[in-house]
MIVOTOR-466994 format. One line per field, with one value per residue (C-alpha): residue in three letters; x, y, z. Coordinates in nm, 2 decimals. Each point is the difference from the previous one (the first is absolute). Layout:
REM MIVOTOR-466994
r	c(ALA | ...)
x	c(X | ...)
y	c(Y | ...)
z	c(Z | ...)
END
This chain:
REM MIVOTOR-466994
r	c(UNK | UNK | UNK | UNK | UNK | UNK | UNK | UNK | UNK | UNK | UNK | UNK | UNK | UNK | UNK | UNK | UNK | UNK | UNK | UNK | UNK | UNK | UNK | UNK | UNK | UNK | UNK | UNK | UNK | UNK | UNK | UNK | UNK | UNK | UNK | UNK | UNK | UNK | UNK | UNK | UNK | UNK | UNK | UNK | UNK | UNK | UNK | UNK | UNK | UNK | UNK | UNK | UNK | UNK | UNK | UNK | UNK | UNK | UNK | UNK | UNK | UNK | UNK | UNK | UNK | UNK | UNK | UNK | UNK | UNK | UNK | UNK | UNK | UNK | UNK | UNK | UNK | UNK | UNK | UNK | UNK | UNK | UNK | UNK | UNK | UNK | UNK | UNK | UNK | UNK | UNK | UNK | UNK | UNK | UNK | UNK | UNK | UNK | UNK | UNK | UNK | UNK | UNK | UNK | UNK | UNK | UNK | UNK | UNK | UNK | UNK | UNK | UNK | UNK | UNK | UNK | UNK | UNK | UNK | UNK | UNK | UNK | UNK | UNK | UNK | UNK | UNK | UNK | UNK | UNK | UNK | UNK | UNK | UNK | UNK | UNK | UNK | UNK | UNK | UNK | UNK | UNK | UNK | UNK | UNK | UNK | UNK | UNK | UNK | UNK | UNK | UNK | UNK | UNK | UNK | UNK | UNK | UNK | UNK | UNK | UNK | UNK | UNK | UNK | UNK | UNK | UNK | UNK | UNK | UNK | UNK | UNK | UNK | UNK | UNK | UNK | UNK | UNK | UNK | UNK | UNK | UNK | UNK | UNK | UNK | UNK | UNK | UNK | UNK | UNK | UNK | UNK | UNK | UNK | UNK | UNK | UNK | UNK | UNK | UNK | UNK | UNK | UNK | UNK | UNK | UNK | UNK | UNK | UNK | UNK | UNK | UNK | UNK | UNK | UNK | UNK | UNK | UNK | UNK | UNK | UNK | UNK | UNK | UNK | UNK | UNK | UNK | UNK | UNK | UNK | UNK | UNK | UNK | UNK | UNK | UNK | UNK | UNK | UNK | UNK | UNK | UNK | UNK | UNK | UNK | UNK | UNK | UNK | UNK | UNK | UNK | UNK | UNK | UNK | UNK | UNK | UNK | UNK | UNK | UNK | UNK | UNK | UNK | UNK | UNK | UNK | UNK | UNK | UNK | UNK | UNK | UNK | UNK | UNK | UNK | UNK | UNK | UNK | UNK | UNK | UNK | UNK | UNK | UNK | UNK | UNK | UNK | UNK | UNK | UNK | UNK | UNK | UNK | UNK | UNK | UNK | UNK | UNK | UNK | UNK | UNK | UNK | UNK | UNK | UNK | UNK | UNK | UNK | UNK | UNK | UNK | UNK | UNK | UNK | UNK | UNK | UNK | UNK | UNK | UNK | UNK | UNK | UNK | UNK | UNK | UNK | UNK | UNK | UNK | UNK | UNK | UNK | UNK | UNK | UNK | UNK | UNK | UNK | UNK | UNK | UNK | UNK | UNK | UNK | UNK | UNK | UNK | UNK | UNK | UNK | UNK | UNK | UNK | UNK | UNK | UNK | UNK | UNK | UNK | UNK | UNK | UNK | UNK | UNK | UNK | UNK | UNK | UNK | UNK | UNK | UNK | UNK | UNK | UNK | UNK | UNK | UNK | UNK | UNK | UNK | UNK | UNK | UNK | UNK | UNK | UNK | UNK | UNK | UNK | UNK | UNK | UNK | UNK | UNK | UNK | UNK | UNK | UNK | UNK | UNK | UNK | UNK | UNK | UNK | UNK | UNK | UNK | UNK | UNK | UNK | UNK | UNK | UNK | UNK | UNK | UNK | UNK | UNK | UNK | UNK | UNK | UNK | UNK | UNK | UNK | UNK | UNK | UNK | UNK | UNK | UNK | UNK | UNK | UNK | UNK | UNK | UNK | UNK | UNK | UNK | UNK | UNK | UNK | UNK | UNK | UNK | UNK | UNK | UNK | UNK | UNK | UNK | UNK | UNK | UNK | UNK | UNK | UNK | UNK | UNK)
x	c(-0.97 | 0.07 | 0.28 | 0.08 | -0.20 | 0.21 | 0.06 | 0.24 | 0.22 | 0.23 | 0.27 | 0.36 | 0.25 | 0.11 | -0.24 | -0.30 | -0.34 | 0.06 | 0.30 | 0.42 | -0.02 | -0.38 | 0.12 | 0.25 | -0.29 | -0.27 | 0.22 | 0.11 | -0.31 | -0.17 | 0.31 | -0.14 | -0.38 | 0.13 | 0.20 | -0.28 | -0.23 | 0.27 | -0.04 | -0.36 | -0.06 | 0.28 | -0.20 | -0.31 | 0.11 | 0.12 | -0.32 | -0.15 | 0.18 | -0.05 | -0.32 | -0.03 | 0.26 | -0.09 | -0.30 | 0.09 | 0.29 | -0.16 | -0.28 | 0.24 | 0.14 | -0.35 | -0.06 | 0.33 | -0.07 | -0.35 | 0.16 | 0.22 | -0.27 | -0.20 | 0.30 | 0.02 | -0.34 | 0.02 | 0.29 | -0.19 | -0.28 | 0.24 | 0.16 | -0.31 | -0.16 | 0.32 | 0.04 | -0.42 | 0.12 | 0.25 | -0.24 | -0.30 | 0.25 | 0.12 | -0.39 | -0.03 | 0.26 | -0.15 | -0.33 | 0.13 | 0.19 | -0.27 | -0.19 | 0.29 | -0.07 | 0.31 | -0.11 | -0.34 | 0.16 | 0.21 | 0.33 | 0.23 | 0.31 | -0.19 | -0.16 | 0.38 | 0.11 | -0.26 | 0.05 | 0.36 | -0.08 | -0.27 | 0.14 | 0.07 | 0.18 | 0.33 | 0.11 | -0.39 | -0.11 | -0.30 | -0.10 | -0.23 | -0.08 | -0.24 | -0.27 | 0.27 | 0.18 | 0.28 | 0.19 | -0.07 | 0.24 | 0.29 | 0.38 | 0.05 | 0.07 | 0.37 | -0.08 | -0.07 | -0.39 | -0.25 | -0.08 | -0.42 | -0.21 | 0.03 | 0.36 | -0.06 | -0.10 | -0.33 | -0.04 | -0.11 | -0.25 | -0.09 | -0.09 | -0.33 | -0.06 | 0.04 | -0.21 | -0.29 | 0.01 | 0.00 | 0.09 | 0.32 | 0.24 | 0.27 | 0.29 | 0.14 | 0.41 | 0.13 | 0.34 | 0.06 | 0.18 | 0.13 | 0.08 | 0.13 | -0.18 | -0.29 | -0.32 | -0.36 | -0.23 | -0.31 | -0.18 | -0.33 | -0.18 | 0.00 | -0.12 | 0.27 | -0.05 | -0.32 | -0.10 | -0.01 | 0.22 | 0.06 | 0.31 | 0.19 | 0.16 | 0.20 | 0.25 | 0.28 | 0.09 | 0.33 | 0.08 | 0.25 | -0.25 | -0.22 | 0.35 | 0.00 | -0.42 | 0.06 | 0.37 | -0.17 | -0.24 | 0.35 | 0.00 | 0.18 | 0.30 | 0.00 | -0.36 | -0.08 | -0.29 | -0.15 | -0.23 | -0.20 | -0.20 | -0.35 | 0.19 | 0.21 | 0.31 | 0.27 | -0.03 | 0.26 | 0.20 | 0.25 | 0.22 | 0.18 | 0.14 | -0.41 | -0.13 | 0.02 | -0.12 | -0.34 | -0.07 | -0.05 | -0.30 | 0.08 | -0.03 | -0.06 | -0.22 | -0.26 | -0.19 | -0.09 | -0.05 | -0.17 | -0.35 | -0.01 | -0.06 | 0.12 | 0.18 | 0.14 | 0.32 | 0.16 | 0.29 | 0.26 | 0.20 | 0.17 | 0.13 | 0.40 | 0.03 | -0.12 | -0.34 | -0.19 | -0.30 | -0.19 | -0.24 | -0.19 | -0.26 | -0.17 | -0.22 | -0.25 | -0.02 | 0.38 | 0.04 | 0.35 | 0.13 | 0.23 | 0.20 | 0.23 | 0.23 | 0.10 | 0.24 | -0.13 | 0.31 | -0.06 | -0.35 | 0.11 | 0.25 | -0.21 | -0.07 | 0.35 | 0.06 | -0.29 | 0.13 | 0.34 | -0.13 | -0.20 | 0.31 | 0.22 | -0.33 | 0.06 | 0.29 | 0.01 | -0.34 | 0.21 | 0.29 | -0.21 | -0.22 | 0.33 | 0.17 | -0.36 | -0.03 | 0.36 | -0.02 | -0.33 | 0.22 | 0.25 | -0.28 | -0.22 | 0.35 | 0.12 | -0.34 | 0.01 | 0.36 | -0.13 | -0.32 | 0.25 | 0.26 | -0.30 | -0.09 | 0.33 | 0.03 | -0.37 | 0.14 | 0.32 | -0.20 | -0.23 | 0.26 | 0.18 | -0.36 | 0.00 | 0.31 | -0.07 | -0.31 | 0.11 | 0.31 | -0.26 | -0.27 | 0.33 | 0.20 | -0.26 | -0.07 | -0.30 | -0.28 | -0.14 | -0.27 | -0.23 | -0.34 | -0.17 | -0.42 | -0.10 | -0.32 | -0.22 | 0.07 | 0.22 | 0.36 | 0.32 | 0.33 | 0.27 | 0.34 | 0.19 | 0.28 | 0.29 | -0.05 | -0.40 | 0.11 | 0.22 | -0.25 | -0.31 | 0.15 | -0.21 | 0.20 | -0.04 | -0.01 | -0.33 | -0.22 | 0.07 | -0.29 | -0.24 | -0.25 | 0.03 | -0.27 | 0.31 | 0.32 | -0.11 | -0.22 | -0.35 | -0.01 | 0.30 | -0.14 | -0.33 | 0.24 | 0.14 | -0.22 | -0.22 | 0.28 | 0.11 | -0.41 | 0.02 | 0.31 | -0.16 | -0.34 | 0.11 | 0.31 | 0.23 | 0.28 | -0.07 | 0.18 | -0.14 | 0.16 | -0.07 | 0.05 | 0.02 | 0.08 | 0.25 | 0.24 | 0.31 | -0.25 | -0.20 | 0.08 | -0.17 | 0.06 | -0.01 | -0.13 | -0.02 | -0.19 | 0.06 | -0.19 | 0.14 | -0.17 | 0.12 | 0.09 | -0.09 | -0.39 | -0.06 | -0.10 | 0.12)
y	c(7.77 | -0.37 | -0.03 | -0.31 | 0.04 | 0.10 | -0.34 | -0.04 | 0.28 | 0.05 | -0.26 | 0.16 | -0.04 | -0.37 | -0.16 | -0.16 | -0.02 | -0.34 | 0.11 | 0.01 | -0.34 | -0.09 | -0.23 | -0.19 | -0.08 | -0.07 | -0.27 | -0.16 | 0.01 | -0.18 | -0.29 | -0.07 | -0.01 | -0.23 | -0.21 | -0.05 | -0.03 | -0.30 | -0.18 | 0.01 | -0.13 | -0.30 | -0.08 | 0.01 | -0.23 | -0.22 | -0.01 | -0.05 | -0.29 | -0.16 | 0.08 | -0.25 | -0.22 | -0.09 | -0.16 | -0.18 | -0.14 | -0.04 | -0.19 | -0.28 | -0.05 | -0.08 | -0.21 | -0.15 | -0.07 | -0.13 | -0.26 | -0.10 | -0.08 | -0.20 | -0.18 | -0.09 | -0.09 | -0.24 | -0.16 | -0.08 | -0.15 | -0.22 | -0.13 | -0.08 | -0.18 | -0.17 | -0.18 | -0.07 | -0.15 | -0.21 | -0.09 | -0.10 | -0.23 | -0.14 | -0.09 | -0.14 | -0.26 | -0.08 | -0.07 | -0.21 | -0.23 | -0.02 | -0.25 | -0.21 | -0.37 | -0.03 | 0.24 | -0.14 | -0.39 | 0.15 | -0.11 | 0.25 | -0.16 | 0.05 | 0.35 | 0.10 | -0.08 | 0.18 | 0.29 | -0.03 | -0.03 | 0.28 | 0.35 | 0.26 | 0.32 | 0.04 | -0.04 | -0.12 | -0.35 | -0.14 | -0.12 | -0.25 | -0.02 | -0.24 | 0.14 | -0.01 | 0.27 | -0.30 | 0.10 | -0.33 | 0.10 | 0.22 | -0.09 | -0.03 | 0.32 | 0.06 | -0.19 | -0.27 | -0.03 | 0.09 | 0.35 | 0.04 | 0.30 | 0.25 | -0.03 | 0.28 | 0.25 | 0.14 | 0.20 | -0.36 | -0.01 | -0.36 | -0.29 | 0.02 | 0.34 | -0.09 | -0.30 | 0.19 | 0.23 | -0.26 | 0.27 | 0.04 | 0.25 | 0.20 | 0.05 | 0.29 | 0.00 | -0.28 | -0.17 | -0.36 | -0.20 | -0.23 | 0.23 | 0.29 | 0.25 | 0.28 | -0.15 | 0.04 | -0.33 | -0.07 | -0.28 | -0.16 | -0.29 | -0.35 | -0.37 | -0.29 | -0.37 | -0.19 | 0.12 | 0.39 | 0.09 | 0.36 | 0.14 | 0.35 | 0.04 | 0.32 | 0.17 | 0.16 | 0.35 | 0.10 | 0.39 | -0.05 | -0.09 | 0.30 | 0.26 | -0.14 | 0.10 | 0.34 | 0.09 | -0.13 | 0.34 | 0.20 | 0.19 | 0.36 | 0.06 | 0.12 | -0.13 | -0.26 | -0.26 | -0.23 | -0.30 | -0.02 | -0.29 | 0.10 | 0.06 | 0.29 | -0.22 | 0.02 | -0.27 | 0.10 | 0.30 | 0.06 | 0.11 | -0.30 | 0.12 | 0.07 | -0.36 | -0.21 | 0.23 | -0.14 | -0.06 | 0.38 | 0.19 | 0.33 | 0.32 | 0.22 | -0.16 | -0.19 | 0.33 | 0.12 | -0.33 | -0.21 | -0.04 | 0.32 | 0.04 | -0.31 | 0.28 | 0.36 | 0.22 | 0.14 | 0.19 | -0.19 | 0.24 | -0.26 | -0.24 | -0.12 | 0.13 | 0.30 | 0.17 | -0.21 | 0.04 | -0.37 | -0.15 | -0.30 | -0.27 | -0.29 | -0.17 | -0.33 | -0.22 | -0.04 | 0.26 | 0.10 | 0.31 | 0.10 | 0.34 | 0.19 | 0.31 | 0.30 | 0.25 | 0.33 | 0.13 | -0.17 | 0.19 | 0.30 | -0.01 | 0.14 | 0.27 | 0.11 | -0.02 | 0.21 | 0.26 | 0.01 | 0.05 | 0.30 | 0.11 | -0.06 | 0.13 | 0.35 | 0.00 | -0.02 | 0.23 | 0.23 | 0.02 | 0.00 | 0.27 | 0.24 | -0.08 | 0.12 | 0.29 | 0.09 | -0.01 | 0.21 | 0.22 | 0.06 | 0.08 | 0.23 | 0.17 | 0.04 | 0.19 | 0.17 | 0.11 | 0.18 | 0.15 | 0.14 | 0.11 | 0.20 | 0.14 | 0.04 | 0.14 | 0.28 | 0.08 | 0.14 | 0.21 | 0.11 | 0.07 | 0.24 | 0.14 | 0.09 | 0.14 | 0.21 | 0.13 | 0.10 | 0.17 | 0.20 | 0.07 | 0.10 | 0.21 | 0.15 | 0.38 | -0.05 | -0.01 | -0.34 | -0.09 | -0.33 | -0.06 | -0.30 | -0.05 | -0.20 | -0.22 | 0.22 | 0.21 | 0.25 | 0.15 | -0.05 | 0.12 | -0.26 | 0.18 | 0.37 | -0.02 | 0.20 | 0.28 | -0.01 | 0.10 | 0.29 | 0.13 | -0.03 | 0.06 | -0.31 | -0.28 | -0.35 | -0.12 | 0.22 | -0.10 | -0.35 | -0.26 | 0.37 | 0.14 | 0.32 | 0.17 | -0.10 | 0.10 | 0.29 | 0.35 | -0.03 | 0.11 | -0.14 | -0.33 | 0.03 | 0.05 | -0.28 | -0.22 | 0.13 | -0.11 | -0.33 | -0.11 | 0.10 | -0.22 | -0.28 | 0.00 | 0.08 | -0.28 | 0.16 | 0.29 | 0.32 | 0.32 | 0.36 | 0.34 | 0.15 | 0.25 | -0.13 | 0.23 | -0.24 | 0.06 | 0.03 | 0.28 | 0.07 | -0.17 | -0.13 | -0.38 | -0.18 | -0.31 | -0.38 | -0.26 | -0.36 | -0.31 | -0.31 | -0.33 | -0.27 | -0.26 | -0.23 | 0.15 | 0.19 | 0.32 | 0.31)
z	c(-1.15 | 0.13 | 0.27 | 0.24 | 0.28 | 0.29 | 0.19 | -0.33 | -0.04 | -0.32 | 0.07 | 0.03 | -0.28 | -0.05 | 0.21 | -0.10 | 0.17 | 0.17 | 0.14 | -0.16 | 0.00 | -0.15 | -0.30 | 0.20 | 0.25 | -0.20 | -0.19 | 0.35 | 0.09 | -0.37 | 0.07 | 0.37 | -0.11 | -0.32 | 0.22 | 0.24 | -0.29 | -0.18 | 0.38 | -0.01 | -0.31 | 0.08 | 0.35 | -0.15 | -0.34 | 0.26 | 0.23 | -0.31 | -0.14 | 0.39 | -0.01 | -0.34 | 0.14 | 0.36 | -0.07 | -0.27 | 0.19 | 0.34 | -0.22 | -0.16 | 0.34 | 0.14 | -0.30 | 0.12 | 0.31 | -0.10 | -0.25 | 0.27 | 0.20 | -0.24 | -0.10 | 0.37 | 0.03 | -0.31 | 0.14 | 0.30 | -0.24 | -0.20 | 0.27 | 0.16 | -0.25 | -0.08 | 0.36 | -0.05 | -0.31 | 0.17 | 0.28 | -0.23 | -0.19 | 0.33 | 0.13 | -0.38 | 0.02 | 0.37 | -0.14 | -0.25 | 0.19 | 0.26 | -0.22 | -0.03 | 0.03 | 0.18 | 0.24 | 0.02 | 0.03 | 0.27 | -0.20 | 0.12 | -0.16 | -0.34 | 0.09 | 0.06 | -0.31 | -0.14 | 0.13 | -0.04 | -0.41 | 0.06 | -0.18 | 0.25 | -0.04 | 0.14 | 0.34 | 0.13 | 0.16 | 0.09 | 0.38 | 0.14 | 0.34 | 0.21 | 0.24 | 0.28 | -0.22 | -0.08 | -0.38 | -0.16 | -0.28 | 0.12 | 0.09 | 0.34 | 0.22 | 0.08 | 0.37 | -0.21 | 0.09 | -0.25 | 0.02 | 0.05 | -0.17 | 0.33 | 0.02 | -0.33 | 0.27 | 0.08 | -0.33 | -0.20 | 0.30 | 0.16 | -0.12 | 0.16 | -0.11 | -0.34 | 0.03 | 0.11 | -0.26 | -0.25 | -0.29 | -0.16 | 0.21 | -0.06 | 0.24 | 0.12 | -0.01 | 0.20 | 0.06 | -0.14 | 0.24 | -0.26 | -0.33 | 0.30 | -0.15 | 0.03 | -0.22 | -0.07 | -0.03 | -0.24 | 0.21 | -0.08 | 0.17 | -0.18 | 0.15 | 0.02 | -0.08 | -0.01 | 0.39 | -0.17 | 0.30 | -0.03 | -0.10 | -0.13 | -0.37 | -0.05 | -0.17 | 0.10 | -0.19 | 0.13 | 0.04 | -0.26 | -0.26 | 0.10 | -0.04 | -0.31 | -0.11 | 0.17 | -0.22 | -0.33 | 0.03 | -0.07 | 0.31 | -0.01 | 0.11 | 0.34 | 0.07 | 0.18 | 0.00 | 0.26 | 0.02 | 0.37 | 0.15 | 0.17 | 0.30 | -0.15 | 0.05 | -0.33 | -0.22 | -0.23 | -0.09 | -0.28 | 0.24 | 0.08 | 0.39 | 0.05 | -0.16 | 0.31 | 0.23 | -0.03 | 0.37 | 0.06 | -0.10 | -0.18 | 0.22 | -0.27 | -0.20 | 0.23 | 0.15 | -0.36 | -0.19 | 0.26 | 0.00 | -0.21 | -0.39 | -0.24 | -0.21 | 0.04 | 0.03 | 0.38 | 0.12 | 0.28 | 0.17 | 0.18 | -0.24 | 0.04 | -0.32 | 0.05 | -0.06 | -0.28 | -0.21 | 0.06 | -0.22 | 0.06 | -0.12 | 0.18 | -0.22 | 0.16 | 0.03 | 0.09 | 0.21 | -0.06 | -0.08 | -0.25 | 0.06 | -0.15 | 0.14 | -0.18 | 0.21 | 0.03 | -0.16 | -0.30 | -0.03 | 0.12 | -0.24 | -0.30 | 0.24 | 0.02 | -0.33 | -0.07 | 0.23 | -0.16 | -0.32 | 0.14 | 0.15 | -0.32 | -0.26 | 0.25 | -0.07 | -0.34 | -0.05 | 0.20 | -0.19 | -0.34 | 0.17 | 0.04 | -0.30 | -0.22 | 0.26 | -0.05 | -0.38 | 0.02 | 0.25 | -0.29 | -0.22 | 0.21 | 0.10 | -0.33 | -0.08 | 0.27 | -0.06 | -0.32 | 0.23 | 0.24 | -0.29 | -0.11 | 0.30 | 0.08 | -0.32 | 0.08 | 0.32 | -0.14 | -0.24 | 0.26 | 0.23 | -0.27 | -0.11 | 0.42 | -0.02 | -0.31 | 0.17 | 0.28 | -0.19 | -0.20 | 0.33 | 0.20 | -0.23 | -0.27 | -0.02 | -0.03 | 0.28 | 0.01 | 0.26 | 0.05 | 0.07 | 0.10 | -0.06 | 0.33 | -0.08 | 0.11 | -0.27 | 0.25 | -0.08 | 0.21 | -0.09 | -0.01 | -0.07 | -0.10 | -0.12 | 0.06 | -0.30 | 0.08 | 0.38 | -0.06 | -0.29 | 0.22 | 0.35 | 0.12 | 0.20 | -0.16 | 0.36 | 0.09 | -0.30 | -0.04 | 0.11 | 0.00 | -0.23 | -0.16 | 0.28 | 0.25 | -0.14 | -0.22 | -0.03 | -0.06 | -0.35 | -0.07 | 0.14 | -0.20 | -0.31 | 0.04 | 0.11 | -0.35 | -0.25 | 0.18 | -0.02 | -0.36 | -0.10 | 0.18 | -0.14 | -0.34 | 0.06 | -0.28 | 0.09 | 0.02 | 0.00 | 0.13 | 0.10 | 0.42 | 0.19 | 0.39 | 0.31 | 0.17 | 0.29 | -0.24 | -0.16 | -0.25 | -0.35 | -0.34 | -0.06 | -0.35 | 0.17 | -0.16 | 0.18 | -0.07 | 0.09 | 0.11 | 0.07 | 0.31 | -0.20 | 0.25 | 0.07 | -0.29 | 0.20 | -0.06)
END
């Protein structure tokens, strides 16, 4: 008693409900929801992989960075300590021969020889000067005068300055006249002879000697380190072309380092090398600073690299990502090369069962007629076919989608309507013998009654 409903009619011979080409399509469209499926899974394995990646990557190139900076910073605190080293050493050897009985007698022939046997590091002297700021102990200056303490330049300060202080002093970087050459001074006030006239004893630490502290704490390639006087002026550099620029205060250094903190890290955008990472220390008492450059490039570097290994790690999550989706490609497609065989394979038979039917409803002898049970428990007939139309005299056009009140007499209607309730409540065949006035006549039927179930709904 089941029929399609009539927005599906019987499908013609050789075509299937989707259409003559339903297979064919369904598979082209499977391969285009299992490519796009094989390019999701690659974009999100890669994401994925990034997403494990990135920060581990971007993290070891902030550690990077961060042990570049340290390194930097220690630098600056070696080198520091290392010229306060050198300095304290310098005072030590000053206080020592400031009790010298020589120097006390006022024998300066015998006070010369000392300090000419007196150990010094290479490339220093010693100085002595009167109060008039006359060198008691140096060579004559190339004028063939002897040279006195302010020829040294304003950066040793004056005699009288010196004097007043009455404290041991350290220089800023100033030019000798008679070694012609940029260095710093370690003076301290001593008394001369038995009238304890007062006098100056110093040092001399040439820039050369200083190079020499600031290369022994292995410097980088590519950085660069720097000793300043309290003035900001260069003491030394281990660039050789920038060592005897003394005389000039540094631009990019003095705004941040003077009279700021004795120790941190600051960019300078306008160094001649280029942008630079600076740090600096300036410990007390002495009141130099030691600094040391790092280009930006160089620190920047581990961010590059960083990046390129994101880059290269997409890449190869990428390609990893497609070749797994491509092998799971091969193996969802090879299973679903046997689903669509199979269906391939149902479609064929339902195609012929179609055909077969509609062989049988079009060419039987016998009257064949279908009912449909609405859900309100209501008949409707579906189809006639040919044999039922010339038996009956009824058109399969004028019954179909209409109950039996509609299309048929009233007691033929109430006939019918008695035997199709029956089959359905009892939900087994039936057969039964009629007699129905119908416009081909009046005629006795041997009638059987079938019912079918939607496979899809279960109704009748």
């Amino acid at each position: 008693m089941y029929t399609p409903p009539l927005d599906k009619p019987l499908p013609a011979a050789g075509q299937t409900p989707e259409g003559p080409h339903g297979s064919a399509h369904r598979a082209r469209m499977l391969r285009l929801d299992l490519g796009r499926t094989v390019l999701l899974l690659a974009v999100i394995f890669t994401m994925a992989g990034l997403a494990v990646a990135a920060p581990l990557l971007l993290h070891r190139a902030a550690q990077e960075r961060r042990g570049m900076e340290e390194r930097a910073l220690a630098l600056a605190h070696s080198t520091a300590a290392a010229a306060e080293r050198e300095v304290s050493a310098a005072f030590a050897r000053l206080e020592a021969l400031s009790e010298s009985p020589a120097l006390r007698a006022g024998d300066l022939h015998a006070f010369d020889a000392q300090l000419a046997a007196t150990p010094t590091p290479e490339g220093t002297w010693f100085v002595l000067s009167d109060q008039a700021g006359q060198l008691l102990n140096t060579l004559l200056s190339p004028d063939g005068l002897p040279p006195q303490i302010q020829d040294y330049g304003e950066g040793l300060g004056t005699v009288r300055e010196i004097m007043e202080r009455n404290r041991p002093t350290v220089s800023g970087v100033v030019w000798a006249p008679v070694g012609r050459t940029h260095v710093t001074a370690v003076v301290i006030p001593v008394t001369l002879g038995p009238d304890r006239h007062r006098a100056l004893l110093g040092t001399i630490i040439p820039t050369q000697r200083l190079l020499g502290l600031i290369r022994e704490q292995a410097i980088p390639p590519r950085w660069r380190a720097a000793l300043l006087d309290r003035f900001s002026k260069v003491i030394a550099r281990i660039e050789p072309e920038a060592t005897l620029r003394g005389a000039e205060p540094s631009e990019i250094w003095s705004p941040p380092i003077g009279g700021g903190p004795r120790a941190g890290l600051f960019t300078a955008e306008k160094s001649p090398a280029g942008p630079v990472l600076v740090a600096f220390v300036r410990p007390e008492p002495l009141e130099w600073t030691a600094v040391v450059e790092v280009p930006l490039a160089l620190l920047q570097a581990s961010w590059r690299e960083a990046l390129r290994w994101l880059l290269l790690s997409a890449a190869a999550l990428s390609a990893l990502g497609l070749a797994g989706a491509w092998w799971l490609r091969g193996r969802i497609d090879r299973s679903l090369g046997a689903l669509r065989w199979a269906a391939d394979t149902a479609d064929k038979g339902q195609r012929a069962a179609e055909a077969r039917f509609r062989h049988y409803w079009e060419h039987t002898p016998e009257g064949l007629y279908m009912v449909r049970v609405t859900p309100a428990g209501d008949f409707v007939f579906e189809g006639l076919n040919p044999a039922h139309e010339q038996a009956t005299g009824l058109s399969n056009t004028a019954t179909v989608g209409r109950t039996p009140e509609e299309c048929l007499p009233a007691e033929a209607a109430a006939t019918v309507r008695q035997h199709c309730r029956h089959c359905a409540e009892l939900g087994a065949p039936i057969r039964y013998t009629e007699t129905l006035e119908l416009p081909g006549g009046r005629r006795d039927w041997e009638s059987n009654l079938a019912p079918m179930r939607d496979p899809e709904t279960g109704a009748w």
